[in-house]
C-alpha positions as CSV (number, residue, x, y, z in Angstrom):
1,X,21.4,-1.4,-43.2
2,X,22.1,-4.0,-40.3
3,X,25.4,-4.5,-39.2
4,X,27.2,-7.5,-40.4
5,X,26.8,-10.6,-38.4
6,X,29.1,-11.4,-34.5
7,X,32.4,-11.5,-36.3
8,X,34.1,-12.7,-33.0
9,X,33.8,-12.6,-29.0
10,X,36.5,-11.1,-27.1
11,X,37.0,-12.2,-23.2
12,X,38.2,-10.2,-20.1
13,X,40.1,-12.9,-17.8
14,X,40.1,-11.9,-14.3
15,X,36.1,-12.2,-13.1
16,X,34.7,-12.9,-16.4
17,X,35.7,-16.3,-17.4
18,X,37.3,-17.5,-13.8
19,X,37.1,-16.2,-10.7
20,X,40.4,-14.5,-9.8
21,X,39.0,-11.0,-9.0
22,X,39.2,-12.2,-5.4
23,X,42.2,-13.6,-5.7
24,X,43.7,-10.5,-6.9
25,X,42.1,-8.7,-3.9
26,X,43.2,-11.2,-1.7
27,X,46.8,-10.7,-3.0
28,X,46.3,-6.4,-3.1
29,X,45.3,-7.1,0.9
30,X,48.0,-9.1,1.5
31,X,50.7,-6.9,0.0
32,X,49.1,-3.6,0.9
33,X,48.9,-5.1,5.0
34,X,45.4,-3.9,5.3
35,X,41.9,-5.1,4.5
36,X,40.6,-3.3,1.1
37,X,37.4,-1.2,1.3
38,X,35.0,-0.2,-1.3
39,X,36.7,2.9,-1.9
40,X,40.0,1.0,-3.1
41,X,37.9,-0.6,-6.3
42,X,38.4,2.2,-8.6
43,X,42.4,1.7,-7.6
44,X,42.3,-2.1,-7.6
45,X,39.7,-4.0,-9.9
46,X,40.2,-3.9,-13.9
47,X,43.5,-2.1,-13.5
48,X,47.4,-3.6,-14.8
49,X,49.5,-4.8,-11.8
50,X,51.4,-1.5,-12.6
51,X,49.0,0.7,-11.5
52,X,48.0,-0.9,-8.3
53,X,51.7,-1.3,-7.1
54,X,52.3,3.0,-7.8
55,X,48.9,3.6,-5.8
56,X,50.5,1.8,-3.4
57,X,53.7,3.2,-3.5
58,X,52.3,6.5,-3.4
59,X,50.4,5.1,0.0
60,X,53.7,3.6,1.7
61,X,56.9,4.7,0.3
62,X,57.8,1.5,-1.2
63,X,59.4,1.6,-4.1
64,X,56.6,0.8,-7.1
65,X,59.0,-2.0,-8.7
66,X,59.1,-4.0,-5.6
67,X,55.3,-4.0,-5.0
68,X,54.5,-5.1,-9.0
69,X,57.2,-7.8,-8.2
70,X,55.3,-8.9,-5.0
71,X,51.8,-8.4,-6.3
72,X,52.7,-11.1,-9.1
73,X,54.5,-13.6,-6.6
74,X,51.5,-13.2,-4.6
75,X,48.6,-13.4,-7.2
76,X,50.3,-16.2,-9.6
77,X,50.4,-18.5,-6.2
78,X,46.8,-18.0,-5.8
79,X,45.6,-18.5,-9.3
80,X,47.7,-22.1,-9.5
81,X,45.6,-23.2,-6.6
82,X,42.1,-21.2,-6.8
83,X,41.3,-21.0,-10.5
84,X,37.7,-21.8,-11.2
85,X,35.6,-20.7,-14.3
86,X,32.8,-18.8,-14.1
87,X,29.7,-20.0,-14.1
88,X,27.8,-20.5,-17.8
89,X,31.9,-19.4,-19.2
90,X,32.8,-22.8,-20.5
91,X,29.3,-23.7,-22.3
92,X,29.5,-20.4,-23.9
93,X,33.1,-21.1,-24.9
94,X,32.2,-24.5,-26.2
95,X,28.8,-22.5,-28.4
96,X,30.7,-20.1,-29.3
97,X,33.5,-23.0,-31.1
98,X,30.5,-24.8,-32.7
99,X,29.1,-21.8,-34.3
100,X,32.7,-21.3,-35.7
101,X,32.3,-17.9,-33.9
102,X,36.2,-17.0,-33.1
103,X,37.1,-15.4,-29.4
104,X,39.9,-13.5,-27.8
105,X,41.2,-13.3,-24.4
106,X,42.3,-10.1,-23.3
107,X,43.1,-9.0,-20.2
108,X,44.8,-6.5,-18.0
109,X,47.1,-9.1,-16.6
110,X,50.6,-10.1,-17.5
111,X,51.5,-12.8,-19.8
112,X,52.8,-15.2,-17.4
113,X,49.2,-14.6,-15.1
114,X,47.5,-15.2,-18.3
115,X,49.2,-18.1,-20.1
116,X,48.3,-19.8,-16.5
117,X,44.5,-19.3,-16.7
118,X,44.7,-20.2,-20.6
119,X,46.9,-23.7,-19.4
120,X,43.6,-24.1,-17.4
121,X,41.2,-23.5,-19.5
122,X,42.4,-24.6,-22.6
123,X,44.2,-22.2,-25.4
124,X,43.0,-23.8,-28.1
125,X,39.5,-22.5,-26.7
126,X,41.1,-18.9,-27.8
127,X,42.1,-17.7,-31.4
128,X,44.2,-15.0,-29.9
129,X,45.6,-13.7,-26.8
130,X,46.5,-9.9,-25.3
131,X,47.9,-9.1,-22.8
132,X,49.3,-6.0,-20.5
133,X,52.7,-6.9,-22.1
134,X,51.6,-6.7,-25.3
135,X,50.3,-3.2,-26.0
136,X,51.6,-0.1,-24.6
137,X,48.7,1.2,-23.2
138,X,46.4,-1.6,-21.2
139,X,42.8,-1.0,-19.8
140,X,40.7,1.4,-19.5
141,X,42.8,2.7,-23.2
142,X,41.1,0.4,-25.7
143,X,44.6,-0.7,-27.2
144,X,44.1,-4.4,-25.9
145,X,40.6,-5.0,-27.6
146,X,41.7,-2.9,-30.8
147,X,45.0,-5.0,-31.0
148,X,42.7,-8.5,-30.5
149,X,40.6,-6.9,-33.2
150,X,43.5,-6.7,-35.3
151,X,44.9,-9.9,-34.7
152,X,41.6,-11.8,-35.8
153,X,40.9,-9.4,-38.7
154,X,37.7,-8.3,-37.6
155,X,35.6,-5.2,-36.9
156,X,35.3,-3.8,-33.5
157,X,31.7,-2.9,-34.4
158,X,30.6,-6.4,-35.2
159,X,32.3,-8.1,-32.0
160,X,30.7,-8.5,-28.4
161,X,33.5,-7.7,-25.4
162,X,32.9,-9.5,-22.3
163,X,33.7,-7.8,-19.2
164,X,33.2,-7.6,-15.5
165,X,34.5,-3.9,-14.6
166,X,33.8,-0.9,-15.2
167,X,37.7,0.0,-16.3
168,X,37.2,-3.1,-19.2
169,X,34.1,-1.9,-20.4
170,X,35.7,2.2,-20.9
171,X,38.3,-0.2,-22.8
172,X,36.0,-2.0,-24.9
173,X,33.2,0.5,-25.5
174,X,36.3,3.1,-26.6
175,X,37.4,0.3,-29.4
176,X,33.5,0.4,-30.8
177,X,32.6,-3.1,-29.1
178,X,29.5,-3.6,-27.9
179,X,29.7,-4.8,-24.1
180,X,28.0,-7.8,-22.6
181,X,28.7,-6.9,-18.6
182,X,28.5,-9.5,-16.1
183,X,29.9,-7.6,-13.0
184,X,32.1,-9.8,-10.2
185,X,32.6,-7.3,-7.4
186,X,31.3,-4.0,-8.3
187,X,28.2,-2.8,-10.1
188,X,27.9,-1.7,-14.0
189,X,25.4,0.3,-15.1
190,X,23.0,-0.6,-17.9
191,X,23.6,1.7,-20.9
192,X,22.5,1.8,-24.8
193,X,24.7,-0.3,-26.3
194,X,25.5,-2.2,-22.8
195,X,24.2,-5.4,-22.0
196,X,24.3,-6.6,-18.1
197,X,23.4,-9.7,-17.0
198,X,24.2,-11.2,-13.3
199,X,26.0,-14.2,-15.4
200,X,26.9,-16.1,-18.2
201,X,25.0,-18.7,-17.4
202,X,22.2,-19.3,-20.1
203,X,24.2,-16.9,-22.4
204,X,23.4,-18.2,-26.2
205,X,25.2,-17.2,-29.1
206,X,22.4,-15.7,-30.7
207,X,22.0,-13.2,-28.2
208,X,25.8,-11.8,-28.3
209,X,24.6,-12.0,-32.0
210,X,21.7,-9.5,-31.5
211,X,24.1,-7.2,-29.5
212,X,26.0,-6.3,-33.2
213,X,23.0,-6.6,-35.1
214,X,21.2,-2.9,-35.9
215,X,17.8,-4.3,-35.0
216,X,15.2,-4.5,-32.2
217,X,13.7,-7.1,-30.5
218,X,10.1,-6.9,-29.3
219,X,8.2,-9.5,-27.0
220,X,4.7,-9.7,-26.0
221,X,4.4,-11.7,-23.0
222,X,1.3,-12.4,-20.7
223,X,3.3,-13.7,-17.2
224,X,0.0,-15.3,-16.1
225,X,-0.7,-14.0,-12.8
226,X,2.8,-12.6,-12.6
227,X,4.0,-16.4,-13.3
228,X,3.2,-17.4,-9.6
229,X,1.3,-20.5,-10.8
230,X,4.8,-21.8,-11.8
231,X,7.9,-22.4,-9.4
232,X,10.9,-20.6,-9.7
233,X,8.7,-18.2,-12.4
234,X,11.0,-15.1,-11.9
235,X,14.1,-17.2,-12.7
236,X,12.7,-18.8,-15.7
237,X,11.3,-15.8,-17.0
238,X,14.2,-14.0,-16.9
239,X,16.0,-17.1,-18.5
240,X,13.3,-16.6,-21.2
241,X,14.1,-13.3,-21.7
242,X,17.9,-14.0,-21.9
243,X,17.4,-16.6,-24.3
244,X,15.7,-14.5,-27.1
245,X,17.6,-11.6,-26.9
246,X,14.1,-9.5,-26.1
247,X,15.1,-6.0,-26.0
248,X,12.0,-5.0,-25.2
249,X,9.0,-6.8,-23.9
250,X,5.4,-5.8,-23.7
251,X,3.6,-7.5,-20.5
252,X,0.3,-8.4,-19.5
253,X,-1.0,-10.0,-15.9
254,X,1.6,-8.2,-14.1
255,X,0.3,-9.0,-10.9
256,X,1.8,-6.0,-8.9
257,X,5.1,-5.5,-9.2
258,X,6.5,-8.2,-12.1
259,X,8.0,-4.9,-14.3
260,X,10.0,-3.5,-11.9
261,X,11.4,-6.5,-10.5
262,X,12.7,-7.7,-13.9
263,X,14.3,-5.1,-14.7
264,X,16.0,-4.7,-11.7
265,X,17.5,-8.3,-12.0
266,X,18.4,-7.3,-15.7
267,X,19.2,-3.9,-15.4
268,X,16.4,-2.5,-17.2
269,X,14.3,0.6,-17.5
270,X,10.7,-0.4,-16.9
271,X,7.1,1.3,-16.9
272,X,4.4,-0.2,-14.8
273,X,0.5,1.3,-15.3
274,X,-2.4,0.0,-13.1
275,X,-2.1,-3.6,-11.6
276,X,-1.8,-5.8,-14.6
277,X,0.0,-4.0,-17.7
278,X,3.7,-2.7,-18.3
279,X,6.9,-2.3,-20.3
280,X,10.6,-3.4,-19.7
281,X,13.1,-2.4,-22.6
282,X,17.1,-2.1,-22.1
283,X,16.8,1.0,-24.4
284,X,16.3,4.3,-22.0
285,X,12.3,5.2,-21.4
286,X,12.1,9.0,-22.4
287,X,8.6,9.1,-21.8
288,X,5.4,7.3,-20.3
289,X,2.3,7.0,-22.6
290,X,-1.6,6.9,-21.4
291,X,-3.2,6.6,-18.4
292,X,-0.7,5.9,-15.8
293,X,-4.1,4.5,-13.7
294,X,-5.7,2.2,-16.6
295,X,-7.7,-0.7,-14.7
296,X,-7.0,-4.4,-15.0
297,X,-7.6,-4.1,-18.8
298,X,-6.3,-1.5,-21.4
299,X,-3.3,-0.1,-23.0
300,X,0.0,1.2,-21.4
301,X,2.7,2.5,-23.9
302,X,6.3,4.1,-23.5
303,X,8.8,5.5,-25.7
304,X,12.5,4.5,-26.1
305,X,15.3,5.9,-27.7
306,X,17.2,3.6,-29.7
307,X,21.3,3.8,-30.0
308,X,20.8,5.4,-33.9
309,X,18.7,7.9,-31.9
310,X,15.4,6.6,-33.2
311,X,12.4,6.7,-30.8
312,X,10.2,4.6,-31.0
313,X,6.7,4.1,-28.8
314,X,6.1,0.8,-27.3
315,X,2.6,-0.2,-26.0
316,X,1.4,-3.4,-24.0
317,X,-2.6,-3.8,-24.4
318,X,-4.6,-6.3,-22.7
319,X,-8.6,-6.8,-23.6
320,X,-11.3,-7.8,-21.7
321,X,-11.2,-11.8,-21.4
322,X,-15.1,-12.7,-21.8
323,X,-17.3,-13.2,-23.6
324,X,-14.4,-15.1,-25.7
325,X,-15.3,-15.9,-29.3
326,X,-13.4,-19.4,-30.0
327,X,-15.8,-20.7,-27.3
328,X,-19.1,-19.0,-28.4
329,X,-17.9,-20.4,-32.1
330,X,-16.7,-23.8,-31.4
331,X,-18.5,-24.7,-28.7
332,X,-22.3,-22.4,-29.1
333,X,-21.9,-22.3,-32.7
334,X,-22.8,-18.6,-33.1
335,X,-22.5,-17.2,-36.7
336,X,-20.1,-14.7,-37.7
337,X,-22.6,-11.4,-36.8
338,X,-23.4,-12.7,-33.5
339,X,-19.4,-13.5,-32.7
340,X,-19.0,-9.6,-34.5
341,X,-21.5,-8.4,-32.3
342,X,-20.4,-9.3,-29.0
343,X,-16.6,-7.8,-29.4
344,X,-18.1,-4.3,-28.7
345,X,-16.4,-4.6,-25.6
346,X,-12.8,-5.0,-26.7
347,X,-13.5,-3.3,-29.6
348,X,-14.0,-0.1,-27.5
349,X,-10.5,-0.3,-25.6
350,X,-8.8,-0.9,-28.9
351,X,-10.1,2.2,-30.0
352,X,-9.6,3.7,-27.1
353,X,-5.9,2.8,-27.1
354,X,-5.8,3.2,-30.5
355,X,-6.6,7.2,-30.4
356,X,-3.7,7.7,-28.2
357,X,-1.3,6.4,-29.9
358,X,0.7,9.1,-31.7
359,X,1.1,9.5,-35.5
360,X,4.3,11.0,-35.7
361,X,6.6,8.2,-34.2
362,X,7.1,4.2,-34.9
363,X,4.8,2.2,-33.2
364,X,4.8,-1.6,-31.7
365,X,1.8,-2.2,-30.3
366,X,1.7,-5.7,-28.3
367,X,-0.6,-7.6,-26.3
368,X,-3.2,-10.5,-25.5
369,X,-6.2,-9.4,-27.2
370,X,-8.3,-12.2,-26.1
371,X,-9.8,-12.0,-29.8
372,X,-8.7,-13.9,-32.9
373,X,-7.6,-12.2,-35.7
374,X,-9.5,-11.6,-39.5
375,X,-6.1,-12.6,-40.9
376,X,-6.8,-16.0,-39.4
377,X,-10.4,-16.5,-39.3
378,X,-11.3,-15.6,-43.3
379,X,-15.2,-16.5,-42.0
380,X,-15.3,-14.2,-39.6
381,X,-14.1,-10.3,-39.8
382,X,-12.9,-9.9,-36.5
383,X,-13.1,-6.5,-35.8
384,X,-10.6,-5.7,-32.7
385,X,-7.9,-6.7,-35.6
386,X,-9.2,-5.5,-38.3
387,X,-9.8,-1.5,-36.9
388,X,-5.8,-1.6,-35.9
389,X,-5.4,-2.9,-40.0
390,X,-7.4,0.2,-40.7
391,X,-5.3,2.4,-37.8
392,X,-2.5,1.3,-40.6
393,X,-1.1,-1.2,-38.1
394,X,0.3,-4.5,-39.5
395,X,0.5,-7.6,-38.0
396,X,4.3,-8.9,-38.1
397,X,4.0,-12.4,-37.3
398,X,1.2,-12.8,-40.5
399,X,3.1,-10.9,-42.2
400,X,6.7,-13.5,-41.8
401,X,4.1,-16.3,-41.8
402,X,0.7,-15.4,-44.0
403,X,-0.6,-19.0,-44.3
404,X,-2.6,-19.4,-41.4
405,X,-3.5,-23.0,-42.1
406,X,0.5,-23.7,-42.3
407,X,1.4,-21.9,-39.8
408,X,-1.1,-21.1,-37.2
409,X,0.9,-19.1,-34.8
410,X,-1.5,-20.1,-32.1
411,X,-0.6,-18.7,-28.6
412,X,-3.7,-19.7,-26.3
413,X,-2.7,-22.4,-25.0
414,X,0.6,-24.2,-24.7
415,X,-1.0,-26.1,-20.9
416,X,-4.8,-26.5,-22.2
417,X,-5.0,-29.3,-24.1
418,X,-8.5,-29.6,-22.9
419,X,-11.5,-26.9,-21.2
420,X,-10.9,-26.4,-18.3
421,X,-15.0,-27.0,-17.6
422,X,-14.0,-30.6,-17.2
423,X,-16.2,-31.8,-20.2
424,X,-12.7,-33.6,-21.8
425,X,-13.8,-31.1,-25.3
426,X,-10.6,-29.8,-26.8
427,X,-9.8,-26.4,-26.2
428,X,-10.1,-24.3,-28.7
429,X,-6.3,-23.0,-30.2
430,X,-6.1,-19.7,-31.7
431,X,-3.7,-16.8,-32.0
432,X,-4.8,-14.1,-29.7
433,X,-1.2,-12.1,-28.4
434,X,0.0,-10.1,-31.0
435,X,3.1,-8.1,-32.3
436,X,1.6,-5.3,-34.6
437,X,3.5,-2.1,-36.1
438,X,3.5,1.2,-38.2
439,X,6.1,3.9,-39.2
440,X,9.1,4.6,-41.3
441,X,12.2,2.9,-39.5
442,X,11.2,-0.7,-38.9
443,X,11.0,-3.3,-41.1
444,X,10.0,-7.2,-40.0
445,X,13.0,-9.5,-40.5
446,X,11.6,-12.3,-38.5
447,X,8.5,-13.0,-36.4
448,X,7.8,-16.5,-34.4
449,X,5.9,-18.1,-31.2
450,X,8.0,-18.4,-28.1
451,X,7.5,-21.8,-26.1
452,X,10.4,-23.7,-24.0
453,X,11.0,-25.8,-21.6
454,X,9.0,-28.4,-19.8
455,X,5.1,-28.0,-20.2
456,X,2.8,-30.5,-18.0
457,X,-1.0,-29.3,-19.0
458,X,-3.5,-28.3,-16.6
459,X,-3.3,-28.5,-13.6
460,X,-0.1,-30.2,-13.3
461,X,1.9,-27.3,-13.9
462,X,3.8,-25.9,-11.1
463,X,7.2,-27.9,-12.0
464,X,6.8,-26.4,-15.6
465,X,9.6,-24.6,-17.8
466,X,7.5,-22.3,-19.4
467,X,6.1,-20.3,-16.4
468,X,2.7,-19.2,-18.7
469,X,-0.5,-20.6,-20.1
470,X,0.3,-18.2,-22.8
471,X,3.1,-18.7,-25.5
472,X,4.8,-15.7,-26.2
473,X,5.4,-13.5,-29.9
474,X,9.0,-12.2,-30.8
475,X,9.6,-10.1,-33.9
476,X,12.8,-8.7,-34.5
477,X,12.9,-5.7,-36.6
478,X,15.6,-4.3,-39.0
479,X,16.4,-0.4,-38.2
480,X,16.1,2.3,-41.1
């Protein structure tokens, strides 16, 4: 069964909704009489005043009571002159209030340091407050989130924690939160369960949504030679990304290195096969599926393990472009055999791809076909489609939306409003990128075409917001 629905949001303070992680280094250097070096973090960031002022101590034979009391003189000065919110924290805030989704601060800091930042930021923005003064045991113990858990009457498992250290996420991932990590000074790694972005910019409330929610998220994207043909592409793809909560996403056009480099920037596990096809998933990749050398067209797949310890295999196909059947049917007329006949190409790679796909585990197969589908087309039996039907594959998206007349679905082609031959005839719209599955464990809750942003057609389309001439498929799928 899923789990219930994002019951409520609960903040870290310092570095994750304003920035006063410096502040507080700047105050550690200036009581400590030294510059701080990376090897002071662990001692420094995420921890209660308390703990920094005995590390020091232990350093310089103060007494550990003096250097708490100087340590708050020094850090309250700097937070009444050099509080400022992080970036995207506000808007979230603000989301977060419209959807009448509840939030928490909760902080390693002392009340006095935090009834300062909430003056700033508004304490109406926050149901509850905790502080180090309030539980006996502060971060990395995961008192403070259970305690905010408690005070809003809601269910560790169905909140999202916010945090920017690695000592607030032990706190929050020990309460049974699930961790949106946007680090400040120090890196977090990406775990199961563990979301890290770079920011909260862009954050939506559906996404801190999906983080509770027992289900997976699969994308099929073709990035359109990488997304070069757009500005800015790697930005607004990842924004993309971020936006539908993609926990996976299926790629095609590549263009080198477009895999790897997104899942850097999200911290990602990613699989990259020949030149043009690969796999990014937050989930771990336990293995690497197929031909690690496939050409420009083919099938690449991967398998994840999934927090409830499901594996399942993901696979990004891409089929040979020409000849391409909406134009030989629309614009040459051919009948159905002759549009049949001339798939033998693609047809071939499916099957290929096809018999290496195991039996034994779930499957999503994904991809840009370049081929309608029979579900769309009832005079014409496309066959790429209709041999994964017969593989037992089923197509998600029809299966959410099986009018094709009401709902097309069409993906080729949010920028071609006309060929591209210059003739001004309309270019043909069709449904051609797929999300298709089999196997005990998934079940389709929702399947839908993914467009945003600014579109210009072709070729004015470099200042675009979608950075594709493809739209994208999303179908998120229930677990057990």
């Amino acid at each position: 069964m899923p789990q219930p629905p994002l019951q409520a949001v609960l903040f870290d303070m310092d570095g994750t909704l304003v920035d006063t992680e410096r502040l507080w280094w700047e105050a550690v250097e200036q009581v400590a009489g030294r510059p701080l070096t990376e090897a002071d973090q662990p001692e420094v960031l995420g921890r209660p005043v308390e703990h920094t002022a005995d590390w020091l101590a232990a350093a310089t034979g103060t007494a550990g009571g003096q250097l708490a009391a100087e340590l708050h003189r020094e850090f309250a000065a700097r937070v009444r002159t050099g509080i400022v919110p992080r970036p995207g924290a506000l808007d979230l805030l603000d989301a977060l209030a419209r959807a009448g989704v509840p939030t928490a601060l909760v902080t390693a800091s002392p009340r006095a340091v935090a009834d300062t930042v909430l003056e700033a930021l508004g304490a109406t923005r926050f149901a509850v407050s905790v502080t180090a003064d309030d539980t006996e045991h502060t971060k990395p113990a995961p008192d403070p989130y259970l305690a905010a858990c408690r005070a809003l009457g809601v269910d560790p498992a169905a909140c999202v924690a916010v945090e920017d250290t690695e000592t607030g996420v032990t706190s929050a991932e020990a309460a049974g939160c699930a961790v949106l990590a946007v680090p400040s000074l120090a890196p977090i790694e990406a775990v199961p369960g563990r979301t890290v972005l770079p920011s909260l910019a862009g954050v939506t409330v559906a996404q801190l949504g999906a983080m509770v929610t027992r289900e997976l998220r699969v994308m099929s994207w073709n990035l359109w030679y990488g997304g070069t043909k757009v500005d800015d592409h790697r930005e607004k793809q990842l924004k993309v990304i971020a936006e539908t909560g993609a926990d996976v996403v299926g790629l095609q056009e590549t263009y080198g290195n477009s895999a790897a480099e997104l899942a850097e920037a999200l911290g990602w596990h990613h699989h990259q096969a020949g030149p043009n096809l690969g796999v990014i998933s937050r989930y771990p990749i336990t293995a690497r599926l197929g031909d690690p050398d496939v050409g420009f067209y083919g099938g690449t797949g991967v398998r994840i393990r999934l927090e409830t310890g499901l594996e399942v295999d993901v696979w990004s196909a891409h089929l040979d472009c020409a000849p391409y059947g909406p134009y030989e049917a629309r614009f040459d007329g051919l009948p159905a055999a002759e549009l049949i006949a001339h798939e033998g190409v693609r047809l071939g790679q499916m099957r290929e791809i096809l018999r290496r796909i195991a039996d034994s585990t779930p499957v999503v197969l994904v991809g840009d076909f370049n081929t309608p589908s029979h579900l769309d087309w009832p005079e014409v039996e496309w066959p790429v489609t209709k041999v994964t039907e017969e593989a037992g594959l089923r197509d998600s998206y029809r299966e959410v939306h099986p009018d094709p007349v009401g709902s097309p679905g069409h993906t080729w082609s949010p920028i071609h409003a006309e060929h591209e031959d210059g003739s001004g005839r309309p270019e043909p719209q069709d449904r051609i990128d797929f999300v298709l599955y089999r196997g005990r464990g998934l079940r389709v809750l929702d399947s839908r075409v993914v467009v945003s942003g600014t579109i210009r057609v072709w070729p004015e389309v470099a200042a675009n917001g979608w950075p594709s001439d493809h739209a994208a498929v999303l179908t998120r799928f229930g677990l057990g």
